[in-house]
PDB file of N, CA, C and O in Angstrom:
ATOM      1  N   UNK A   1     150.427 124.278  72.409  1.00  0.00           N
ATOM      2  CA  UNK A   1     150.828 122.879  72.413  1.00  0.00           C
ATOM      3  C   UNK A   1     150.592 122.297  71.029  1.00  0.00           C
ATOM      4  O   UNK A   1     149.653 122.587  70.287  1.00  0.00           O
ATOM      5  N   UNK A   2     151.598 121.415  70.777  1.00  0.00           N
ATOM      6  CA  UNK A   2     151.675 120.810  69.437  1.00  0.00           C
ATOM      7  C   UNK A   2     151.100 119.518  69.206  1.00  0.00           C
ATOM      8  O   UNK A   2     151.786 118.550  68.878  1.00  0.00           O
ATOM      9  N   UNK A   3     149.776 119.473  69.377  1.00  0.00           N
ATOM     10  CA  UNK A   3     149.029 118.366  69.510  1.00  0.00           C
ATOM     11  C   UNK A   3     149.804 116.968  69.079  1.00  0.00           C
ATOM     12  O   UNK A   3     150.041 116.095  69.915  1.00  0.00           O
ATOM     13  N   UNK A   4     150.197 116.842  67.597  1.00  0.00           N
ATOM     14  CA  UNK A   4     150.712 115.951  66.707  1.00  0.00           C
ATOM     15  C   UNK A   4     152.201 115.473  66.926  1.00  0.00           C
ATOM     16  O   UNK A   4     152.737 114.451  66.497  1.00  0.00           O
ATOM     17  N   UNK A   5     152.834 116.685  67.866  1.00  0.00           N
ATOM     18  CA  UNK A   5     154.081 116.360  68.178  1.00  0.00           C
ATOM     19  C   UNK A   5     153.941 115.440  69.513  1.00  0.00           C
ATOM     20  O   UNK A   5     154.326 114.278  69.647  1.00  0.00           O
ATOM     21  N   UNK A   6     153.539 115.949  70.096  1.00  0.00           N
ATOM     22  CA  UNK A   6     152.969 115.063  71.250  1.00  0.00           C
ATOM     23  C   UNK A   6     152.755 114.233  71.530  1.00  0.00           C
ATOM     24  O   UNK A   6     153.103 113.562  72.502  1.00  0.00           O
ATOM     25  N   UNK A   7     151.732 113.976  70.244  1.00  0.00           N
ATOM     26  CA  UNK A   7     151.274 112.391  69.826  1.00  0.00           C
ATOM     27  C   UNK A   7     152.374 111.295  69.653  1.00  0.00           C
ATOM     28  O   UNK A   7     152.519 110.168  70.129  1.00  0.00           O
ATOM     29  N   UNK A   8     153.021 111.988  68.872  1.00  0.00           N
ATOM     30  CA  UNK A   8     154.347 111.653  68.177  1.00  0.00           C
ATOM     31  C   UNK A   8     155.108 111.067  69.489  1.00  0.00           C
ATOM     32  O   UNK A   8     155.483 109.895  69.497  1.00  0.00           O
ATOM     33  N   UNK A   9     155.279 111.763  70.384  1.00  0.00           N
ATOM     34  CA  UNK A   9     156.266 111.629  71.798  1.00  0.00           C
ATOM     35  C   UNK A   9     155.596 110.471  72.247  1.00  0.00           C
ATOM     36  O   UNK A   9     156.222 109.411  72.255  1.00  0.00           O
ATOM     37  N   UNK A  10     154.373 110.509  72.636  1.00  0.00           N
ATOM     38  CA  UNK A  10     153.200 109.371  73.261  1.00  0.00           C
ATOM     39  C   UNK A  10     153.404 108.044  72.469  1.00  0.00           C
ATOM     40  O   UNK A  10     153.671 107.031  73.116  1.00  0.00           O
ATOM     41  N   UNK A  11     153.329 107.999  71.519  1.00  0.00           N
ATOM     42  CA  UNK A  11     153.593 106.669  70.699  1.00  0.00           C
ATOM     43  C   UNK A  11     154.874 106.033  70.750  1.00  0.00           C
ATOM     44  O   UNK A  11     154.888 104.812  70.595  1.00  0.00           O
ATOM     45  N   UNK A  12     155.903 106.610  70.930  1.00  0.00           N
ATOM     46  CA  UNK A  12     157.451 106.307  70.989  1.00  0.00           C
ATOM     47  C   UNK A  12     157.288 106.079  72.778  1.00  0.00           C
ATOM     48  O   UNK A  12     158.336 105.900  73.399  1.00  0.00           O
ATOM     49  N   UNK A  13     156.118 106.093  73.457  1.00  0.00           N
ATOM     50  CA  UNK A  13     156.614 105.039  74.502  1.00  0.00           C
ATOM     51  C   UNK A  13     156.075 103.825  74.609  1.00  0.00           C
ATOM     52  O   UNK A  13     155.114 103.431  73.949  1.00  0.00           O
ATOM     53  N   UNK A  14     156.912 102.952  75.764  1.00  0.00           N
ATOM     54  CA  UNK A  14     155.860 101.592  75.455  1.00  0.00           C
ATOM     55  C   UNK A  14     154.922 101.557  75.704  1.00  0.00           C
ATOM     56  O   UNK A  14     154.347 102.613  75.966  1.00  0.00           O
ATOM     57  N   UNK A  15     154.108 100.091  75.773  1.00  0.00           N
ATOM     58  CA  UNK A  15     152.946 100.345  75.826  1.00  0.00           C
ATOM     59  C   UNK A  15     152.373 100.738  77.539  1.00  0.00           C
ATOM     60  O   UNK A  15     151.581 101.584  77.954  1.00  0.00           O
ATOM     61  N   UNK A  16     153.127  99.775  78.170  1.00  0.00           N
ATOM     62  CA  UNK A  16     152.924 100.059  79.746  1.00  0.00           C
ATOM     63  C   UNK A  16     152.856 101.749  79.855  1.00  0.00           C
ATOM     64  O   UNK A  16     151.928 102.397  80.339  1.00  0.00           O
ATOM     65  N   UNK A  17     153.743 102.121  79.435  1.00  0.00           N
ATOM     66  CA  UNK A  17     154.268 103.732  80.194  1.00  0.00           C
ATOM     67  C   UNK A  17     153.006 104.623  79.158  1.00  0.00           C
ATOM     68  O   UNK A  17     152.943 105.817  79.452  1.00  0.00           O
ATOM     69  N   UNK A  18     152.359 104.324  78.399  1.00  0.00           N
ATOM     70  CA  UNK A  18     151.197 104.909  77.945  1.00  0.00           C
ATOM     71  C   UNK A  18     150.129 104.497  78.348  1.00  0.00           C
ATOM     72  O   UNK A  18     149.127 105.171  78.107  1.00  0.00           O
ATOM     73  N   UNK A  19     150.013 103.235  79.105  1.00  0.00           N
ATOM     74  CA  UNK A  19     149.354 103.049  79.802  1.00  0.00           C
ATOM     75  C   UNK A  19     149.085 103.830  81.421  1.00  0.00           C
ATOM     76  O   UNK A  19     148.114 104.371  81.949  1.00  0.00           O
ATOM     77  N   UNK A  20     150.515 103.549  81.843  1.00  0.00           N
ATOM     78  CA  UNK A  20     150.519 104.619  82.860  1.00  0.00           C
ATOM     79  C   UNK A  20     150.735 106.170  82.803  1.00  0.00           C
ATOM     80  O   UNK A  20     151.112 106.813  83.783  1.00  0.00           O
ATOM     81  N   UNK A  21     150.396 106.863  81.255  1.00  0.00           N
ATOM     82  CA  UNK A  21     149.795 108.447  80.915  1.00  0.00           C
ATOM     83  C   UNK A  21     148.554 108.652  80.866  1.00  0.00           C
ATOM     84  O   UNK A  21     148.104 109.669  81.394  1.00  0.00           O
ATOM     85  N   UNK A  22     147.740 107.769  80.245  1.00  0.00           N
ATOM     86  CA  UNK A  22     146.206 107.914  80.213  1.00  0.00           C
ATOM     87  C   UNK A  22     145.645 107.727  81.656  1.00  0.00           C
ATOM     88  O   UNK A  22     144.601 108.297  81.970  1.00  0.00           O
ATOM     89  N   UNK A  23     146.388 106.858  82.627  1.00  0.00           N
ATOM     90  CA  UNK A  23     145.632 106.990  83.872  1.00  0.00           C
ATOM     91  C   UNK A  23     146.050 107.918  84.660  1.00  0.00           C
ATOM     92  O   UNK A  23     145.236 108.227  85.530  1.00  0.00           O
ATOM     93  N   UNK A  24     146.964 108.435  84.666  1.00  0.00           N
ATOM     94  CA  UNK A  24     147.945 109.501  85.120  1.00  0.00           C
ATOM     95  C   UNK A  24     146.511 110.711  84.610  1.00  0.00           C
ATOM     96  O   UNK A  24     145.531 110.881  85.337  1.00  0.00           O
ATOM     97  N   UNK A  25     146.697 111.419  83.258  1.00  0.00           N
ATOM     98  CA  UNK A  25     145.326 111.923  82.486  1.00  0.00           C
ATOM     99  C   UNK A  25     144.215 111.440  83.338  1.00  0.00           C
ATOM    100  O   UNK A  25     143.898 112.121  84.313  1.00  0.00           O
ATOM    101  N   UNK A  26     143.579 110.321  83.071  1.00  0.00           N
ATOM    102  CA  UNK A  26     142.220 110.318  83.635  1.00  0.00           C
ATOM    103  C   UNK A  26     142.019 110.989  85.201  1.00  0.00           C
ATOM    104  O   UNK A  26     141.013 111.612  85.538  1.00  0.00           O
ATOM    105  N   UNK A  27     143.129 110.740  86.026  1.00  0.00           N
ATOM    106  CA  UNK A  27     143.330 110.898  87.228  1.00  0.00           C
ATOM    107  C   UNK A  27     143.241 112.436  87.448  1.00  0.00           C
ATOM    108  O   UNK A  27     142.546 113.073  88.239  1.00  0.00           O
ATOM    109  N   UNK A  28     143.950 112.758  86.721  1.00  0.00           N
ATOM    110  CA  UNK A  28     143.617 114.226  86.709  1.00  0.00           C
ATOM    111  C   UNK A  28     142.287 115.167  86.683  1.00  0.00           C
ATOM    112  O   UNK A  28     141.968 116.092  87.432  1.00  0.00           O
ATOM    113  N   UNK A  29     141.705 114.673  85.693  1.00  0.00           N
ATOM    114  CA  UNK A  29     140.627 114.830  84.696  1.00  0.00           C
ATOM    115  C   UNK A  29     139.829 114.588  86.355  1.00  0.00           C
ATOM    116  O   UNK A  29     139.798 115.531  87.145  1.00  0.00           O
ATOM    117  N   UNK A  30     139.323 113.446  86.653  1.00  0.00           N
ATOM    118  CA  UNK A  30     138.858 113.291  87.889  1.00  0.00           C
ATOM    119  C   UNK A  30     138.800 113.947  89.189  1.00  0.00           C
ATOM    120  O   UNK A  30     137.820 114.148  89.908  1.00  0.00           O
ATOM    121  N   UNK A  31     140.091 114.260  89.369  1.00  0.00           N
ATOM    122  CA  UNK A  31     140.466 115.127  90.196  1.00  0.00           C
ATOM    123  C   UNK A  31     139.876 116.612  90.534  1.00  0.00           C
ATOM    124  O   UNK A  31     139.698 117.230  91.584  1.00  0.00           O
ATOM    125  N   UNK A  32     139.704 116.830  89.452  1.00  0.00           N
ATOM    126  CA  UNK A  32     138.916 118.703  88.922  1.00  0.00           C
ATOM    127  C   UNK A  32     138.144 118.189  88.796  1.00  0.00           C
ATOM    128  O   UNK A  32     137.941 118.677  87.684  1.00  0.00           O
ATOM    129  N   UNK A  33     136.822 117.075  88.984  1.00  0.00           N
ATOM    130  CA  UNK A  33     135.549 116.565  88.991  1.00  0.00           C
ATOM    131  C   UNK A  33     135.223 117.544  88.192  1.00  0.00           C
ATOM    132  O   UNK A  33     134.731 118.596  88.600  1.00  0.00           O
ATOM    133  N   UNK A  34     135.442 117.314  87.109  1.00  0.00           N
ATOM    134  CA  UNK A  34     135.214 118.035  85.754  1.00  0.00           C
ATOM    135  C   UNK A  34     133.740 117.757  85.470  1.00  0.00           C
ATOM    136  O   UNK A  34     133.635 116.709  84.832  1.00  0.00           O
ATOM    137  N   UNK A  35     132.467 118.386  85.748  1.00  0.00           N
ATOM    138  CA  UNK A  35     131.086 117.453  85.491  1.00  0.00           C
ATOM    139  C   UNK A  35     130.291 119.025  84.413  1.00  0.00           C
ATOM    140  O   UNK A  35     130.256 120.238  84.619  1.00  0.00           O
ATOM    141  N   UNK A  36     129.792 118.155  83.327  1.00  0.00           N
ATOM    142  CA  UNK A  36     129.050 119.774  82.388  1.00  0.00           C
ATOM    143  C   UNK A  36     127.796 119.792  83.261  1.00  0.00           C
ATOM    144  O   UNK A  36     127.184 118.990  83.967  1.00  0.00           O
ATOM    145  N   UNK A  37     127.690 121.094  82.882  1.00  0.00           N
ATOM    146  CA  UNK A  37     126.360 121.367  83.867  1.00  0.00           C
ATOM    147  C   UNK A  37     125.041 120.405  82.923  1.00  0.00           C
ATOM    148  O   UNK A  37     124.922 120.003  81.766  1.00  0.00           O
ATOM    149  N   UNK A  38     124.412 120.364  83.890  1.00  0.00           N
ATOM    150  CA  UNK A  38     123.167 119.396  82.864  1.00  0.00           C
ATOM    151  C   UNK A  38     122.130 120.670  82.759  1.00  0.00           C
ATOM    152  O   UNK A  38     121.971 121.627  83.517  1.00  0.00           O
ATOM    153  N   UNK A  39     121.261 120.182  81.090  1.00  0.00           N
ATOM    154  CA  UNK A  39     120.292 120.723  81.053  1.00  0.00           C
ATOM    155  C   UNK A  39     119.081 120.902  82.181  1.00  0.00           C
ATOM    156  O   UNK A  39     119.249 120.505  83.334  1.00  0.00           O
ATOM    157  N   UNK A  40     117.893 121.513  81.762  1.00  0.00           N
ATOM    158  CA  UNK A  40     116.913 121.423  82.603  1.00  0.00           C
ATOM    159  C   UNK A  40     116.373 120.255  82.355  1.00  0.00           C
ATOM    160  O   UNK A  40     116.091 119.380  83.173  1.00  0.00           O
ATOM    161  N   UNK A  41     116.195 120.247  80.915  1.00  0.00           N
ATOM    162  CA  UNK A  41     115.077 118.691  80.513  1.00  0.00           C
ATOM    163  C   UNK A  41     116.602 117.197  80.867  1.00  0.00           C
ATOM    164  O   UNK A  41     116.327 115.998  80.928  1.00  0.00           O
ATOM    165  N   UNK A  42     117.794 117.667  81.004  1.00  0.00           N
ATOM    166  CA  UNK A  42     118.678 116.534  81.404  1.00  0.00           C
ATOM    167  C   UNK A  42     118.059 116.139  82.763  1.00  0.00           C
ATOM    168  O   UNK A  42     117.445 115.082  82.905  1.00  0.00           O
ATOM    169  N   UNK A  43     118.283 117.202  83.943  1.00  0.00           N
ATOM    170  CA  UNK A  43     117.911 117.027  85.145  1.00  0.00           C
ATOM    171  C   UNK A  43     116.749 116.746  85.456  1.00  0.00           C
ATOM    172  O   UNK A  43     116.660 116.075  86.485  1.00  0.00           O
ATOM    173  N   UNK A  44     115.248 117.161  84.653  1.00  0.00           N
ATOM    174  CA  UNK A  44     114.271 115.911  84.755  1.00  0.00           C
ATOM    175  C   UNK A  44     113.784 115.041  84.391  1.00  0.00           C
ATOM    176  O   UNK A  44     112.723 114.507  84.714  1.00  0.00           O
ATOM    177  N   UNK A  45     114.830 114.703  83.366  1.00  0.00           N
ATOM    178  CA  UNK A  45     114.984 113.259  83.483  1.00  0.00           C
ATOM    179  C   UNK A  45     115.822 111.726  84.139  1.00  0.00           C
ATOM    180  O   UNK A  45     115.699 110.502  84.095  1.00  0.00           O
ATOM    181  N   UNK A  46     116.537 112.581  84.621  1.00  0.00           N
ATOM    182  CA  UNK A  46     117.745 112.021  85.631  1.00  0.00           C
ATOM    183  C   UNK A  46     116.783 111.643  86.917  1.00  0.00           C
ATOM    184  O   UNK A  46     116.898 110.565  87.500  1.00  0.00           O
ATOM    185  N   UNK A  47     116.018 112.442  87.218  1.00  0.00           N
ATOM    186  CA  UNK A  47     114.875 113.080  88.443  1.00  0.00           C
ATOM    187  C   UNK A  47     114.131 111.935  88.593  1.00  0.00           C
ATOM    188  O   UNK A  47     113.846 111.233  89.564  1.00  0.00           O
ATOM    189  N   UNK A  48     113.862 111.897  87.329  1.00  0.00           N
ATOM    190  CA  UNK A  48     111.989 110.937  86.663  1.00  0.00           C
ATOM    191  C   UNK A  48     112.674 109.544  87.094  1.00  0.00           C
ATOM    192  O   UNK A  48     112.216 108.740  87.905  1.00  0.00           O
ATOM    193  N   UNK A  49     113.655 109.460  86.500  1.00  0.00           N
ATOM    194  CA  UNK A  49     114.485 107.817  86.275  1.00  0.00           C
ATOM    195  C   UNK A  49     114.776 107.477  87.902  1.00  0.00           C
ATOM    196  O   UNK A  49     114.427 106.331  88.185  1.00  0.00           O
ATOM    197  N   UNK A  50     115.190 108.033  88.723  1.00  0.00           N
ATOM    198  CA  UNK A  50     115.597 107.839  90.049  1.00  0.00           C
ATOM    199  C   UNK A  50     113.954 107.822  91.105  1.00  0.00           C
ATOM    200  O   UNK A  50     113.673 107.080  92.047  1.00  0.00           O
ATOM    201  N   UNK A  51     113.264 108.757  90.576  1.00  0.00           N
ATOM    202  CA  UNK A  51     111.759 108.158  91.431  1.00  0.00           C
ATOM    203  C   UNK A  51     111.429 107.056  90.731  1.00  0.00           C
ATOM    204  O   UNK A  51     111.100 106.111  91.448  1.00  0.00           O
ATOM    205  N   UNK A  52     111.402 106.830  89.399  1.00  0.00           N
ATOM    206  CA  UNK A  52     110.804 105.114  89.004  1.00  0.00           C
ATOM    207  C   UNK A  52     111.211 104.188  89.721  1.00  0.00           C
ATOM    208  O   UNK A  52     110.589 103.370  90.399  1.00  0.00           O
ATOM    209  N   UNK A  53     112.924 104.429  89.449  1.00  0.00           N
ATOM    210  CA  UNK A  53     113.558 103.515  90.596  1.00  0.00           C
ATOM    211  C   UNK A  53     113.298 103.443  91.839  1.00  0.00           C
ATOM    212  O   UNK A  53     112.807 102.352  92.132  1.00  0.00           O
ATOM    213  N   UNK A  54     113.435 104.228  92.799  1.00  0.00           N
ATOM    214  CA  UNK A  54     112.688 104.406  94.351  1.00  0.00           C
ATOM    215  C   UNK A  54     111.447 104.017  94.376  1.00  0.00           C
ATOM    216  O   UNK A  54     110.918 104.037  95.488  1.00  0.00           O
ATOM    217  N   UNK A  55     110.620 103.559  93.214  1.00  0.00           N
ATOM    218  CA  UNK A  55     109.136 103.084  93.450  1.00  0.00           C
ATOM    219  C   UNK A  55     109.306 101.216  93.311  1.00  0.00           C
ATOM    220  O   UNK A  55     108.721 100.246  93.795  1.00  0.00           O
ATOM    221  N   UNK A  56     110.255 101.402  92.527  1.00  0.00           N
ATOM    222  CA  UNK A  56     110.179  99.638  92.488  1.00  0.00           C
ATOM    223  C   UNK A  56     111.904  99.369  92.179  1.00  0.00           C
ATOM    224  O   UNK A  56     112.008  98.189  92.516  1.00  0.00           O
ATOM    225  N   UNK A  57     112.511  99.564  91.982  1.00  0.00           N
ATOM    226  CA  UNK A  57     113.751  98.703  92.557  1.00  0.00           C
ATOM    227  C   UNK A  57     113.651  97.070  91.917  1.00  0.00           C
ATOM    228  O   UNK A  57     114.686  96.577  91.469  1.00  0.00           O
ATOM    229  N   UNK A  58     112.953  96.634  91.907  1.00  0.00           N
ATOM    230  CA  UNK A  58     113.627  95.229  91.327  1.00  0.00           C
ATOM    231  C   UNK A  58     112.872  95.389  89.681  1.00  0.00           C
ATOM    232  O   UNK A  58     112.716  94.364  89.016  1.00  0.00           O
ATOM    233  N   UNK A  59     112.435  96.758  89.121  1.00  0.00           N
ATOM    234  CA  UNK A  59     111.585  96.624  87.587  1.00  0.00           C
ATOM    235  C   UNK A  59     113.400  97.204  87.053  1.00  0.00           C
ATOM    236  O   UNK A  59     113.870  98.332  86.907  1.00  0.00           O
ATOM    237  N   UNK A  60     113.897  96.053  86.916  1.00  0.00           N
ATOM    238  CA  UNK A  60     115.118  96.890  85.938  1.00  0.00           C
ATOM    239  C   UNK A  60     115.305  95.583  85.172  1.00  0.00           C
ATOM    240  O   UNK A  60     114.712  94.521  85.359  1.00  0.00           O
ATOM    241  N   UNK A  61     116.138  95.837  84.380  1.00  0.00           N
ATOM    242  CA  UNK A  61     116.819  94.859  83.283  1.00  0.00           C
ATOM    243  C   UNK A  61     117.885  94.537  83.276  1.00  0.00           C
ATOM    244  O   UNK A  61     118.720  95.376  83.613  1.00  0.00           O
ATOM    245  N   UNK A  62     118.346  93.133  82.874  1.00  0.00           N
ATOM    246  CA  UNK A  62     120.290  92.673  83.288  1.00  0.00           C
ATOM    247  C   UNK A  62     120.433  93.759  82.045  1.00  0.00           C
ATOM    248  O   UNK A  62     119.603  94.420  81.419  1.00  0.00           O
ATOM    249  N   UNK A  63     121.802  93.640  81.983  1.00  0.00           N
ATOM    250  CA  UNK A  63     122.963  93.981  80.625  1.00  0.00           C
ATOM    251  C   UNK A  63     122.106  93.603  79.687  1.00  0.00           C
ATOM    252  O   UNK A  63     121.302  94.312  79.083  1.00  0.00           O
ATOM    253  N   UNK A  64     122.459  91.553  79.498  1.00  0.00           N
ATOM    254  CA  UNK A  64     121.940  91.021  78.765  1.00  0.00           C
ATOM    255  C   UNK A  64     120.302  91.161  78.185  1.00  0.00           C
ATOM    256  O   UNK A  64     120.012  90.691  77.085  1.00  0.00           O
ATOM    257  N   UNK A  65     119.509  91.698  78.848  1.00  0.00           N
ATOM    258  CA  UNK A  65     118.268  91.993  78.577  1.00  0.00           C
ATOM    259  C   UNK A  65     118.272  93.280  77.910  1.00  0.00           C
ATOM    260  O   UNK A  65     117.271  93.466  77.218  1.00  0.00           O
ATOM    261  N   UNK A  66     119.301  94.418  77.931  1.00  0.00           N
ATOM    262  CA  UNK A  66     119.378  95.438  77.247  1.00  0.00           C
ATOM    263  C   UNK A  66     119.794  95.438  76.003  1.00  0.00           C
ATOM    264  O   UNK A  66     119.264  96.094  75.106  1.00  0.00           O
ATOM    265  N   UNK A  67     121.370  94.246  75.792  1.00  0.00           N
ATOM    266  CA  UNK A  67     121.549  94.162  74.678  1.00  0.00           C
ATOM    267  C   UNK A  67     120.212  94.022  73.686  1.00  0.00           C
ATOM    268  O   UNK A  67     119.812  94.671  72.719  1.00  0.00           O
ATOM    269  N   UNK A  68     119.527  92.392  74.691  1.00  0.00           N
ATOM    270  CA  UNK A  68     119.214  92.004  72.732  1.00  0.00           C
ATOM    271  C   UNK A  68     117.867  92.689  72.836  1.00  0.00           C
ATOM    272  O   UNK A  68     116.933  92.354  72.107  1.00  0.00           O
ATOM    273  N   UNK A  69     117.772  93.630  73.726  1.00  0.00           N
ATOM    274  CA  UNK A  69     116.534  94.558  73.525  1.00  0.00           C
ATOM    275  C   UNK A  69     116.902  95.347  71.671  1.00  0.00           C
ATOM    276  O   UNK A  69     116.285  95.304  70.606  1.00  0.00           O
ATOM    277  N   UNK A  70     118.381  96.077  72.179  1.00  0.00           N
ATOM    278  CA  UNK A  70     118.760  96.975  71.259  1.00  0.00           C
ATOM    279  C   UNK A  70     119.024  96.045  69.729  1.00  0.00           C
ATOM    280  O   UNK A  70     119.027  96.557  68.609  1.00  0.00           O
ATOM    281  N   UNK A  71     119.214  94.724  70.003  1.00  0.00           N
ATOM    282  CA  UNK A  71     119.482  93.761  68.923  1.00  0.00           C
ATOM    283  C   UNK A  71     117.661  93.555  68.110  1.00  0.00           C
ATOM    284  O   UNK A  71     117.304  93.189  66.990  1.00  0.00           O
ATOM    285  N   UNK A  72     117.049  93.918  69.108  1.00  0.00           N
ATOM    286  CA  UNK A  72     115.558  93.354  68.421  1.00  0.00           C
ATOM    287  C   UNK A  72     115.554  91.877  68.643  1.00  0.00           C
ATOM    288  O   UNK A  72     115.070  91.176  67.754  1.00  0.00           O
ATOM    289  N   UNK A  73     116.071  91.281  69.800  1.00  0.00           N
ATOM    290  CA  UNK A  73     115.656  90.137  69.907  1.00  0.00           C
ATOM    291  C   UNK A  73     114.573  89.837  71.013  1.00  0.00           C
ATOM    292  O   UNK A  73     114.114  90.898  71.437  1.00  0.00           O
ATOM    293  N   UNK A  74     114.209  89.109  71.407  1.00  0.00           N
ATOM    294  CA  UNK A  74     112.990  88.951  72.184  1.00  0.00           C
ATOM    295  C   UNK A  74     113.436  88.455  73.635  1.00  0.00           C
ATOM    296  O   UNK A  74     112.588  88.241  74.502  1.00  0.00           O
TER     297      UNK A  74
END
């Protein structure tokens, strides 16, 4: 496959009908529940994070409390 030609084809449609290829794509993609296997240290930490949660449930943070965490705001 000719990656660039492709591209080429993809761009020469409108925007709707490339809109309806990428979900068409994602749909696919989904479909074959395409998932990478996780590490060991992935899976205990996935593990760790889901018992914190099951211990307390309301210790989480909005969105907004994450942003301006990552902003350094207070």
């Amino acid at each position: 496959m000719d990656i660039a030609a492709t591209l080429d084809q993809i761009t020469a449609l409108s925007i709707d009908d490339r809109i309806n290829l990428v979900q068409a794509i994602w749909d696919s993609i989904a479909a074959e529940q395409a998932h990478p296997d996780l590490t060991q240290d992935q899976q205990q930490e996935l593990d760790r994070r889901i018992t914190a949660y099951d211990a307390n449930p309301t210790q989480v943070m909005t969105w907004e409390e994450i942003k301006a965490s990552i902003k350094g705001q207070p």
